[in-house]
C-alpha positions as CSV (number, residue, x, y, z in Angstrom):
1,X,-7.9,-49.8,-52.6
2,X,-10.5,-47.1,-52.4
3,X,-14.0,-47.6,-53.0
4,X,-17.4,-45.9,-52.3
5,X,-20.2,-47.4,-50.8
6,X,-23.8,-45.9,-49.6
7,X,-25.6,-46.3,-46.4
8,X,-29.2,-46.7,-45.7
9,X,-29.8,-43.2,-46.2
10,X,-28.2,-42.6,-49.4
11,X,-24.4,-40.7,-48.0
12,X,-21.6,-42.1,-49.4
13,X,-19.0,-43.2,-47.4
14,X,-15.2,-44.0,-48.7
15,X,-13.9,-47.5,-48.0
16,X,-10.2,-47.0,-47.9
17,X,-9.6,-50.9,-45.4
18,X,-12.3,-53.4,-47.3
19,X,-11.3,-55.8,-44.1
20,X,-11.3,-53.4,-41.4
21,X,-14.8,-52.0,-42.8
22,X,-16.2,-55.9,-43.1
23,X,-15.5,-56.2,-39.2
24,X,-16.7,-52.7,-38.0
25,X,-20.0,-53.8,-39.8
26,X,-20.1,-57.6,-38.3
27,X,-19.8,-55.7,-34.7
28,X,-22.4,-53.4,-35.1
29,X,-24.9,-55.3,-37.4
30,X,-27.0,-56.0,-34.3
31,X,-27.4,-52.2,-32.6
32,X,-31.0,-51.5,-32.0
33,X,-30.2,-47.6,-31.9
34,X,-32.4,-45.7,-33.9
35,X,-30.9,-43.1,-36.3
36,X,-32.5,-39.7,-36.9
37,X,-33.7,-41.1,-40.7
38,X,-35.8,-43.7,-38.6
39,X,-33.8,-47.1,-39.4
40,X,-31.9,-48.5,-37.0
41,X,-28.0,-48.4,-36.4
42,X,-28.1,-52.3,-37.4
43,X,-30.0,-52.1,-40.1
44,X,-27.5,-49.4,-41.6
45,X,-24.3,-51.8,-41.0
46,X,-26.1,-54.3,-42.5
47,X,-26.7,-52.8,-45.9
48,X,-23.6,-51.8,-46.1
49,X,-21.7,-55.3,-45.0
50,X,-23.7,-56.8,-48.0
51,X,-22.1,-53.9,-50.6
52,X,-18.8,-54.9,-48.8
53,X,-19.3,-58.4,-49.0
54,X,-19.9,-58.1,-52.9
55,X,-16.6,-56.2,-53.1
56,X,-14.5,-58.9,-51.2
57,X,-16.2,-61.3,-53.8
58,X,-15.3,-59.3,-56.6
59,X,-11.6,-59.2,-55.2
């Protein structure tokens, strides 16, 4: 299954393992790193774990 999601900036990113991307997202959910765009690393996995979640749903 391949599917295209977006990050908090906008980039899309190619899911190729919906499972394997659900759990890098649960593990990083929480970084307080800040990314050049301003938001945080966290905030970034967790935008995209909710677009992942929807697609587990929807499968």
């Amino acid at each position: 299954m391949k599917k295209t999601i977006r990050d908090i900036t906008g980039a899309s990113i190619e899911v190729t393992d919906l499972d394997k991307a659900i759990e890098q997202c649960e593990l990083c959910k929480d970084s307080p790193y800040k990314m050049p765009s301003g938001q945080t690393v966290g905030e970034n996995y967790r935008h995209m774990l909710s677009q992942l979640e929807k697609m587990k749903q929807i499968k």
